[in-house]
MARBA-3410 file (N, C-alpha, C, O; in Angstrom, 1 decimal):
184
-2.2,2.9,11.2,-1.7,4.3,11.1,-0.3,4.4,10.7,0.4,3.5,11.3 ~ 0.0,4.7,10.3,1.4,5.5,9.7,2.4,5.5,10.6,2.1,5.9,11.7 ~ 3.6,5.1,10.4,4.6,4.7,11.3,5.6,6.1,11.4,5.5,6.8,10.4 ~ 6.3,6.4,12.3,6.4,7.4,12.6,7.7,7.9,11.8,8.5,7.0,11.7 ~ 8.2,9.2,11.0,9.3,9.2,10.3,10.4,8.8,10.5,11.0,8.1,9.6
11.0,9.1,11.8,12.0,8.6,12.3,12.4,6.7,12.1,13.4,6.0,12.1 ~ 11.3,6.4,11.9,11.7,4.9,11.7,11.1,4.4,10.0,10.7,3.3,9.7 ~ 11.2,5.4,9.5,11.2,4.9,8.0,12.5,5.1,7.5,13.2,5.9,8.1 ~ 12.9,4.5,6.5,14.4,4.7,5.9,13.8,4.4,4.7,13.3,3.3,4.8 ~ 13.7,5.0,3.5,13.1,4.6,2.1,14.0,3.7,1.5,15.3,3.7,1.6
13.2,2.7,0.8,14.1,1.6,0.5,14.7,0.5,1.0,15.0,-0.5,0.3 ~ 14.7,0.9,2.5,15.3,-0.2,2.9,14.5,-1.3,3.8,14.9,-2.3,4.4 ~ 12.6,-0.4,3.6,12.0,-1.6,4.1,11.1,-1.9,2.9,11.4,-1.0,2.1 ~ 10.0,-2.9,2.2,9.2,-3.1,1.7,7.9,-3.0,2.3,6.8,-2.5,1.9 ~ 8.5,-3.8,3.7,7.0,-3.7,4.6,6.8,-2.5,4.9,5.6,-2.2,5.0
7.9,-0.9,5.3,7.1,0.0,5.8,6.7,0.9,4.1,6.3,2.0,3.9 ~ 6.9,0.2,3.4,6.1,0.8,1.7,4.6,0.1,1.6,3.5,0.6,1.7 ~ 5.0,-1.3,1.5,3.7,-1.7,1.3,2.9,-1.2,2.6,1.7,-1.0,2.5 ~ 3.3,-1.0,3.7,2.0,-0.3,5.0,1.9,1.0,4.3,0.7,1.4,4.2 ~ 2.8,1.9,3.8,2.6,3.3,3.2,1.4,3.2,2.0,0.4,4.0,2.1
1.5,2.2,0.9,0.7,1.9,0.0,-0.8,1.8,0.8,-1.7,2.6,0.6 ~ -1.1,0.7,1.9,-2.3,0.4,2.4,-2.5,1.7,3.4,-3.4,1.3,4.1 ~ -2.2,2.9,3.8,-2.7,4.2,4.2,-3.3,4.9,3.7,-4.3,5.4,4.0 ~ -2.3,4.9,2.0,-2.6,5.2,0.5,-4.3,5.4,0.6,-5.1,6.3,0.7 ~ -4.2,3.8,0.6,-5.4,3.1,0.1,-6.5,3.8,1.1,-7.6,4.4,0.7
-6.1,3.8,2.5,-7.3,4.0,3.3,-7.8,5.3,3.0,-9.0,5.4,3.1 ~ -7.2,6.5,2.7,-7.6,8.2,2.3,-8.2,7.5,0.7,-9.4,7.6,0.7 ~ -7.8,7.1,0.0,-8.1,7.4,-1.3,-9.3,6.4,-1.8,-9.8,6.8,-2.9 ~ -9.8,5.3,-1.3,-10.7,4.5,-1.5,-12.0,4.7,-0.6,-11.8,5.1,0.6 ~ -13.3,4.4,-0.9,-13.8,4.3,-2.0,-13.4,5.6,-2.8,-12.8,5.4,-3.9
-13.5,6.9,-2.4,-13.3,7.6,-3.6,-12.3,8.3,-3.8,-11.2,7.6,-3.5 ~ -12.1,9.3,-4.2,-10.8,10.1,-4.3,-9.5,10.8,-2.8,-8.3,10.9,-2.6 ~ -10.8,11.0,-2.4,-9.8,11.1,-1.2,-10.0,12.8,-1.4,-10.5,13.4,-2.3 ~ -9.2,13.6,0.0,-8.8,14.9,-0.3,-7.8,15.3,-0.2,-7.1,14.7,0.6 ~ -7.3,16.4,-0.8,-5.8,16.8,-0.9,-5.1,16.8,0.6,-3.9,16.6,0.8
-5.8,17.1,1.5,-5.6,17.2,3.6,-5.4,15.8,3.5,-4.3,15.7,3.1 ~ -5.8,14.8,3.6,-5.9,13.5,4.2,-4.3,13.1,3.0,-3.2,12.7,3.3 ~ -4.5,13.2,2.2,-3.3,12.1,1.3,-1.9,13.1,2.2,-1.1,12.4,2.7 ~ -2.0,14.3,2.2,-1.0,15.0,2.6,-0.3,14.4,4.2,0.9,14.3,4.6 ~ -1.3,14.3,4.7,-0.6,13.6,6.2,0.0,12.8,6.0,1.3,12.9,6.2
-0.8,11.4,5.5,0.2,9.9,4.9,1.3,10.6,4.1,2.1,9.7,4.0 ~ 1.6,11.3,3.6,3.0,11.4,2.7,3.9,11.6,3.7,4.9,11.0,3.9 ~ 3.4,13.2,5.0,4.4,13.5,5.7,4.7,12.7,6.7,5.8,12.8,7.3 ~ 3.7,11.8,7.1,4.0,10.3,8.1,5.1,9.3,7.6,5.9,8.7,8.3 ~ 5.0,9.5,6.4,6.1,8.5,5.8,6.9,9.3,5.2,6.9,9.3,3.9
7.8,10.3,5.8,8.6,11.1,5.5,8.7,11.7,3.9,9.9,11.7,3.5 ~ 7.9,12.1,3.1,7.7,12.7,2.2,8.0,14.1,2.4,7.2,15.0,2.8 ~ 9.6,14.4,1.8,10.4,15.7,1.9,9.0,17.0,1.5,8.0,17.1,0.8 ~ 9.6,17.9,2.6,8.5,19.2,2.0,9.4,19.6,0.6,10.3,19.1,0.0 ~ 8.6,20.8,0.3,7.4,21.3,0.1,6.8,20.1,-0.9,7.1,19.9,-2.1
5.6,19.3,-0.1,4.7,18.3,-1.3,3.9,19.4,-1.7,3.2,20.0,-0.8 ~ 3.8,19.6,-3.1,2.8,20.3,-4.0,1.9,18.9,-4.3,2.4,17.8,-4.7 ~ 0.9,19.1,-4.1,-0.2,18.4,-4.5,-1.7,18.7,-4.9,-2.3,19.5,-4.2 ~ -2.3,18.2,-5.7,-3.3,19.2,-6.4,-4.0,18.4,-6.1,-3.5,17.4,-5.5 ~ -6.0,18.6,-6.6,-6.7,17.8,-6.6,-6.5,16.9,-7.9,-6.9,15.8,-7.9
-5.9,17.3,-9.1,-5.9,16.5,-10.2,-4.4,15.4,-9.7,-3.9,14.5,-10.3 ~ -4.2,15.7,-8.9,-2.8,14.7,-8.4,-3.4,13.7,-7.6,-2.7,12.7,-7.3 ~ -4.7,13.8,-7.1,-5.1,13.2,-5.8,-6.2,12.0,-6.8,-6.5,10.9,-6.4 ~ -6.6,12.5,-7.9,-7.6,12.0,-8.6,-6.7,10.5,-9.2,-7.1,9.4,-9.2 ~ -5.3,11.0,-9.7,-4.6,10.3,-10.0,-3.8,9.6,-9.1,-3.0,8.8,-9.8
-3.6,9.6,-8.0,-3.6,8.3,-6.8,-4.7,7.8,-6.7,-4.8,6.6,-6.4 ~ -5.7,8.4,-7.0,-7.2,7.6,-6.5,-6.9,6.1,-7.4,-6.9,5.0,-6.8 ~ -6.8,6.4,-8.9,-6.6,5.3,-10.3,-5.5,4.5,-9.8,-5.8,3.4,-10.3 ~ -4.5,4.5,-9.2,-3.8,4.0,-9.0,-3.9,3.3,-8.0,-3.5,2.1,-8.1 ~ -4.6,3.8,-6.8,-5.2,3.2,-5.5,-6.4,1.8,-5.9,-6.7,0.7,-5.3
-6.9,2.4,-7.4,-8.0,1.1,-7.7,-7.3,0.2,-8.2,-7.9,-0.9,-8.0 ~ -6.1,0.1,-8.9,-5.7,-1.1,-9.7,-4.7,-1.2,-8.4,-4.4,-2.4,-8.3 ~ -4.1,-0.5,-7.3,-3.4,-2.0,-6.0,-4.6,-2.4,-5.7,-5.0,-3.5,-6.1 ~ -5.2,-1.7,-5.0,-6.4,-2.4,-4.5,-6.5,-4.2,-5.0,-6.6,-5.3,-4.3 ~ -6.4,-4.2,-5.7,-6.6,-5.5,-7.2,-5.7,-6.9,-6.5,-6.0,-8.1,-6.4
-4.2,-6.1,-6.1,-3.4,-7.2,-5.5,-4.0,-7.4,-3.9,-4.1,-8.6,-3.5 ~ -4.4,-6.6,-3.2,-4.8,-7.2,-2.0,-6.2,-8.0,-2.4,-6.6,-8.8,-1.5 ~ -7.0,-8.0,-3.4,-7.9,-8.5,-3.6,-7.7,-10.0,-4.1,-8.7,-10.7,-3.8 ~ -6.7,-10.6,-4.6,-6.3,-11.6,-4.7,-6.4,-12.7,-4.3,-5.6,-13.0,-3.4 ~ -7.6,-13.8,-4.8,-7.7,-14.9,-3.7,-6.7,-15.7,-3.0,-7.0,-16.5,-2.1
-5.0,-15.5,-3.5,-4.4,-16.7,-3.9,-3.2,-16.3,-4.1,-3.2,-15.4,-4.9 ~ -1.9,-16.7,-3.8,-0.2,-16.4,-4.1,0.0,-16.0,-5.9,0.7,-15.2,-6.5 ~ -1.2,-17.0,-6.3,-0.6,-17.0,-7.6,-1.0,-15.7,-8.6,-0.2,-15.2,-9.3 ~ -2.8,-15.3,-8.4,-3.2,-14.4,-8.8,-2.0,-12.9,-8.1,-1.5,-12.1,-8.9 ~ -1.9,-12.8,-6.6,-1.2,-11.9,-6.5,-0.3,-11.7,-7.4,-0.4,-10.6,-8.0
0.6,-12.5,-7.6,1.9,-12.3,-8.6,1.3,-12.2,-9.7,2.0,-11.4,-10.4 ~ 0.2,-12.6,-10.4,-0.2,-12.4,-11.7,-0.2,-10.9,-12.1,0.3,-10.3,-13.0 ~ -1.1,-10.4,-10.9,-1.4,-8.7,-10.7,-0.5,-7.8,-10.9,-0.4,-6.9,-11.7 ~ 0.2,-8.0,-10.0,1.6,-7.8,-9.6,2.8,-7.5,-11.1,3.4,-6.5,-11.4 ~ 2.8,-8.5,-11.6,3.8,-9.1,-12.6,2.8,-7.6,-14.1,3.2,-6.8,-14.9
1.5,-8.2,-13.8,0.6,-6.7,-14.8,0.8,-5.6,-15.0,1.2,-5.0,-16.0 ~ 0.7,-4.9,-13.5,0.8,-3.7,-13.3,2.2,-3.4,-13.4,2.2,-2.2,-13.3 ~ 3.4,-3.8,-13.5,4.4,-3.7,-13.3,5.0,-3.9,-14.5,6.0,-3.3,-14.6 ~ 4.7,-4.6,-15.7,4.9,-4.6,-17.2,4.4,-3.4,-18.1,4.9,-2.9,-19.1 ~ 3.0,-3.0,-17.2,2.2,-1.9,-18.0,3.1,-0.2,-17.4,3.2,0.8,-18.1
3.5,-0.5,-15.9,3.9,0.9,-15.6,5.1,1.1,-15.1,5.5,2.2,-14.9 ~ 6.1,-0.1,-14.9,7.4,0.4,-14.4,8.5,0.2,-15.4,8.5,-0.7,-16.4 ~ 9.3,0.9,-15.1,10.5,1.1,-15.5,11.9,0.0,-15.4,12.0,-1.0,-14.6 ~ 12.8,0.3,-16.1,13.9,-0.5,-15.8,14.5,0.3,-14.3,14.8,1.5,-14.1 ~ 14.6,-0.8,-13.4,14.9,-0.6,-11.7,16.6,0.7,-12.0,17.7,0.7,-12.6
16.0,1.5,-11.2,17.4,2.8,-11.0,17.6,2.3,-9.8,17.1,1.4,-9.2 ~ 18.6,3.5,-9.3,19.2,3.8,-7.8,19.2,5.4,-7.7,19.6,6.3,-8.4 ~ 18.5,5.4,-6.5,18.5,7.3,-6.8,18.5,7.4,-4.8,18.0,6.7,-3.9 ~ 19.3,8.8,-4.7,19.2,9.5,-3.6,18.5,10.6,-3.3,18.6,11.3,-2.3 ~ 17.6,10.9,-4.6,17.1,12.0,-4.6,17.5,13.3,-4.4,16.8,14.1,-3.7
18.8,13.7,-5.0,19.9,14.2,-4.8,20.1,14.5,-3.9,20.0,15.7,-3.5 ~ 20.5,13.2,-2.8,21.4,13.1,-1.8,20.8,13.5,-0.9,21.6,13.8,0.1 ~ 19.2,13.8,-0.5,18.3,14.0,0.6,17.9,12.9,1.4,17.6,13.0,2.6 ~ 18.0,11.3,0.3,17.4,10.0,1.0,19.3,9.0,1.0,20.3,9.6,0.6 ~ 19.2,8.2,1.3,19.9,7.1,1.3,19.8,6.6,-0.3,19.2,7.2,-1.2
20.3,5.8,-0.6,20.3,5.0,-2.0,19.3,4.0,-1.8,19.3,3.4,-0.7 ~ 18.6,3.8,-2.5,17.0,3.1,-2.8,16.8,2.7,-4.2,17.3,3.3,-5.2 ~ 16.0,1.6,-4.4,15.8,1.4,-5.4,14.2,1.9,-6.2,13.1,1.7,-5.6 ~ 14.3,2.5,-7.4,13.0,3.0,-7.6,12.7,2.3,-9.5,13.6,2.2,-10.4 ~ 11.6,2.1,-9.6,10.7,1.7,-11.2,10.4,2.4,-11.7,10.8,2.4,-12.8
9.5,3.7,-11.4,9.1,4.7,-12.0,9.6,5.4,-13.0,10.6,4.9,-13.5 ~ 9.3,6.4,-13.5,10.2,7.0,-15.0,11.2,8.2,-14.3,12.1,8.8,-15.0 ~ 11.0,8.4,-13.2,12.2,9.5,-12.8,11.7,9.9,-11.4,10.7,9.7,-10.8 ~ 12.7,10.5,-11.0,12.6,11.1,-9.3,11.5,12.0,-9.1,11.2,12.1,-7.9 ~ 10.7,12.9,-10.2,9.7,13.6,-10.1,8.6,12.9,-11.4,8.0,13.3,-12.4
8.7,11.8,-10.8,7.6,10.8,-11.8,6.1,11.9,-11.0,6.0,12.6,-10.1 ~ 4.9,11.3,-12.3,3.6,11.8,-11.1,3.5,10.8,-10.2,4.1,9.8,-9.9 ~ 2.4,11.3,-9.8,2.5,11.1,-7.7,1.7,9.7,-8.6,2.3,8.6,-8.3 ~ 0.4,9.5,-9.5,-0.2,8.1,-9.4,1.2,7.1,-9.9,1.6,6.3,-9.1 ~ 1.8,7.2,-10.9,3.1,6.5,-11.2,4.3,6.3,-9.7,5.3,5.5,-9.6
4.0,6.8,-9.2,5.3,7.1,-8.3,4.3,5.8,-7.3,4.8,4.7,-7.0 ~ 3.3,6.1,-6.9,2.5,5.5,-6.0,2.4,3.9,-6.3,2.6,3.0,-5.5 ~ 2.1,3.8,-7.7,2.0,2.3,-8.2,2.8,1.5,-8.5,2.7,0.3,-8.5 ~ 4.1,2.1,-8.9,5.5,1.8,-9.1,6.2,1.0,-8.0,6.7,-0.1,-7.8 ~ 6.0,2.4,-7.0,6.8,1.7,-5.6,6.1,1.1,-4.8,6.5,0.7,-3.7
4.6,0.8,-5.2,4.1,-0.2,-3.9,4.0,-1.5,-4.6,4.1,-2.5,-3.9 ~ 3.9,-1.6,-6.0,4.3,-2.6,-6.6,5.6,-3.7,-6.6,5.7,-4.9,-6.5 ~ 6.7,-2.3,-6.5,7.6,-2.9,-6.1,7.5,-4.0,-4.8,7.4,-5.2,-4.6 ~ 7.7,-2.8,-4.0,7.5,-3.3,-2.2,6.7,-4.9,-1.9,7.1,-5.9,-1.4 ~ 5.3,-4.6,-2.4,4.8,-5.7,-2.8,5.0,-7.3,-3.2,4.8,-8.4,-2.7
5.8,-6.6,-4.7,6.3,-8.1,-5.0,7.6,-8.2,-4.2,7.7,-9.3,-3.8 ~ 8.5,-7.7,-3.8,9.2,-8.1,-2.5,8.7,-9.3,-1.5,9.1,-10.5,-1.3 ~ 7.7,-8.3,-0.9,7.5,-9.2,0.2,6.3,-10.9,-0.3,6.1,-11.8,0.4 ~ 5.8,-10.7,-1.8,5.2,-11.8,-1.8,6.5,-12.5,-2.2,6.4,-13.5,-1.5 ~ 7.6,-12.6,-2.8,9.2,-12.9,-2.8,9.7,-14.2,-2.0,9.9,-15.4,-2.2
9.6,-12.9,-0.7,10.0,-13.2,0.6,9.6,-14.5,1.1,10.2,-15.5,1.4 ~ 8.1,-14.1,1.2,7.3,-15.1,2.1,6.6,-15.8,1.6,5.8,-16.4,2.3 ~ 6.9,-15.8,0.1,5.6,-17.1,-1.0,4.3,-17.1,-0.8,3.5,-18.0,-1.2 ~ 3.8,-16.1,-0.1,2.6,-15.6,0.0,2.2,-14.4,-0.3,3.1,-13.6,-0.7 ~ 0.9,-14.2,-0.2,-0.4,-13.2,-0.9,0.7,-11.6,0.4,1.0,-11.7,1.5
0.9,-10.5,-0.4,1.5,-9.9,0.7,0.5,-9.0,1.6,1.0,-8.2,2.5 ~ -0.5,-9.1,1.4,-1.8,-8.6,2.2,-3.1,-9.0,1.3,-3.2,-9.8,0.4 ~ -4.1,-8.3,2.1,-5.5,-8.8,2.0,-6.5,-7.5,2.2,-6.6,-6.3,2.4 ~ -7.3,-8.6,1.9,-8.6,-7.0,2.0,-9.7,-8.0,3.6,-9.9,-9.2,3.7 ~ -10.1,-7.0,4.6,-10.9,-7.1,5.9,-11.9,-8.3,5.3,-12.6,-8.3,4.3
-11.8,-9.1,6.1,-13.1,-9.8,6.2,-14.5,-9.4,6.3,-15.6,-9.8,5.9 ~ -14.1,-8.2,7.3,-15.3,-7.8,7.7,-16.0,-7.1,6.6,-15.4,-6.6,5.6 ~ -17.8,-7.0,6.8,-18.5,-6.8,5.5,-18.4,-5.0,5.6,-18.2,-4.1,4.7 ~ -18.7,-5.1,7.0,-18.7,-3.6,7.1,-17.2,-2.6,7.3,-16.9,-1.7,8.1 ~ -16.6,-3.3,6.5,-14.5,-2.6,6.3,-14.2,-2.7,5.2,-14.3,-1.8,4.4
-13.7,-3.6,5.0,-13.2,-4.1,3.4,-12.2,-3.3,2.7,-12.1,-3.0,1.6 ~ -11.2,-3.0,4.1,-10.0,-2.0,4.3,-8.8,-3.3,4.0,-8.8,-4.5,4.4 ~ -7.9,-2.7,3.3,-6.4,-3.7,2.5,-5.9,-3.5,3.6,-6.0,-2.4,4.2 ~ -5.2,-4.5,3.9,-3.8,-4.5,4.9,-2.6,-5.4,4.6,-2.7,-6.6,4.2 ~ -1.7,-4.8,4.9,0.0,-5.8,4.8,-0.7,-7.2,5.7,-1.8,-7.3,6.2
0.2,-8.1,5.6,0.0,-9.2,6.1,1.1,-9.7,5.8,1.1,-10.4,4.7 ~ 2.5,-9.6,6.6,4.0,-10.1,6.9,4.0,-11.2,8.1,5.2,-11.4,8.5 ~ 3.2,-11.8,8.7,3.0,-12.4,9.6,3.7,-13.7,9.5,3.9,-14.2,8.3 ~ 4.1,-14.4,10.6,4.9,-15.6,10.2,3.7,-17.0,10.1,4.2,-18.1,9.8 ~ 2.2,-16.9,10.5,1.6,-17.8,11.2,0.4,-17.8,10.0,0.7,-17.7,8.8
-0.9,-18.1,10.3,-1.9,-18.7,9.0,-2.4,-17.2,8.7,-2.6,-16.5,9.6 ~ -2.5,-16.7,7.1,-2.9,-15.5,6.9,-4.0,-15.5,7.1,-4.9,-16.2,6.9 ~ -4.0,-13.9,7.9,-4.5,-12.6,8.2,-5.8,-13.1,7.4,-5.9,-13.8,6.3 ~ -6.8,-12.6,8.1,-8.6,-12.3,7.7,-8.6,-10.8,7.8,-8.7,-10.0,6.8 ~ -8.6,-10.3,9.3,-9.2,-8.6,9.1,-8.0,-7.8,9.0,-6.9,-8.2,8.8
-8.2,-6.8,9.2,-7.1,-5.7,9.3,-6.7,-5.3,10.3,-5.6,-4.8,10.3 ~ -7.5,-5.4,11.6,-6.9,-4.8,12.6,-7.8,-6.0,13.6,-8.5,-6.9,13.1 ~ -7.5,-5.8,15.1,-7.7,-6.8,15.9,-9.5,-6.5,16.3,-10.5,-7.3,16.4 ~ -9.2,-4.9,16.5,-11.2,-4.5,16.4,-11.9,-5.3,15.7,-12.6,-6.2,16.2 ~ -11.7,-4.9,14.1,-12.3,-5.6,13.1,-12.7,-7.0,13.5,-13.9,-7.3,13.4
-11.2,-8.2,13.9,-11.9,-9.5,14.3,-12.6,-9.5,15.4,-13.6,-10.2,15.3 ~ -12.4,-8.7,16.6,-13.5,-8.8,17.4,-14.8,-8.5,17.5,-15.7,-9.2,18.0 ~ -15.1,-6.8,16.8,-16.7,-7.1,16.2,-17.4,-8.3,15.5,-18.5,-8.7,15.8 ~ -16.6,-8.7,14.4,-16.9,-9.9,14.0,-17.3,-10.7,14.8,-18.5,-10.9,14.9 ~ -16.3,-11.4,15.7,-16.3,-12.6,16.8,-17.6,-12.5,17.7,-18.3,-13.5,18.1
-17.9,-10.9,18.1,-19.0,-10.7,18.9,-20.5,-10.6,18.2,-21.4,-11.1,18.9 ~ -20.6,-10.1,16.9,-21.5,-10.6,15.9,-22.1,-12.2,15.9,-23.2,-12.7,16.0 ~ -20.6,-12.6,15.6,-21.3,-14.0,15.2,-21.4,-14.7,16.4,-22.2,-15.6,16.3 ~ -21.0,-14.7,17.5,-21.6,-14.9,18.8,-23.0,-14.6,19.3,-23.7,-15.4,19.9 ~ -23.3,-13.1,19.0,-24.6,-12.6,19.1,-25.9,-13.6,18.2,-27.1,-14.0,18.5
-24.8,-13.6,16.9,-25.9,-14.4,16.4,-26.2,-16.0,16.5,-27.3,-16.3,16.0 ~ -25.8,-16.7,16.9,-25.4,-18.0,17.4,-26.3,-18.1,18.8,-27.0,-19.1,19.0 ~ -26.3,-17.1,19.5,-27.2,-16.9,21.5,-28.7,-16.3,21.1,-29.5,-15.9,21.9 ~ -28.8,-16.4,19.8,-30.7,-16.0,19.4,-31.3,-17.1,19.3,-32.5,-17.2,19.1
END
């Protein structure tokens, strides 16, 4: 879930973007998502009012939601950065500094301008964030659930052997699954 505004500062985390990106993902995949659901994750992650947002705005996070998707799908450090290094040749920008006239802190943004569209703005900066933290930590910067029945993207900043599911539920239905099935 979406971390609370007060502890976002834009810019100055990757990890609370790339978790912004994988919320993204959760409203907008499999399909488009609805204009109610994308609207909460923006205002979770401090997205200044008034967000105008349409259904043809939400269609185009959806497109955008399918090609990140792509980097958590990544078997491997190397493919990530491949993806990564794609999407980020085909859609961003030479890196600015913007405060959004003086509403955010100074941050770094790819996109074509401070009122880029919402799918550019979305693929830009989780791209960003992303290759940051694959950067950081020489690894994959998230994943997609193990589980058959989830197959939900999550960050994976962890210091220890990467991340299988997305959340701890996830591994434990699993664990109790294949337990169940193992006592037949």
């Amino acid at each position: 879930m979406p971390v609370p505004q007060q502890d976002f500062l834009p810019g100055r985390s990757a990890r609370t973007a790339a978790q912004r990106a994988v919320d993204l993902l959760d409203v907008l995949l499999p399909g488009p998502g609805d204009v109610a659901s994308v609207l909460a994750v923006l205002r979770a992650y401090g997205e200044p009012e008034p967000i105008t947002l349409t259904a043809a705005d939400v269609e185009e996070l959806h497109e955008a939601a399918l090609a990140l998707y792509e980097v958590f799908a990544a078997p491997d450090v190397d493919r990530a950065a491949e993806v990564l290094n794609e999407l980020l040749a085909r859609h961003a920008r030479a890196p600015r500094l913007t405060t959004h006239g003086g509403t955010f802190p100074w941050h770094l943004h790819v996109d074509s301008h401070d009122d880029a569209p919402w799918g550019e703005w979305l693929l830009t900066s989780s791209c960003l964030a992303l290759a940051v933290l694959l950067a950081d930590r020489q690894a994959r910067p998230g994943g997609i659930c193990a589980s058959a029945s989830c197959r939900k993207s999550f960050v994976d900043t962890g210091s220890g052997g990467p991340r299988r599911y997305c959340s701890a539920r996830c591994a434990t239905r699993e664990r109790v699954a294949a337990h169940r099935k193992r006592a037949r």
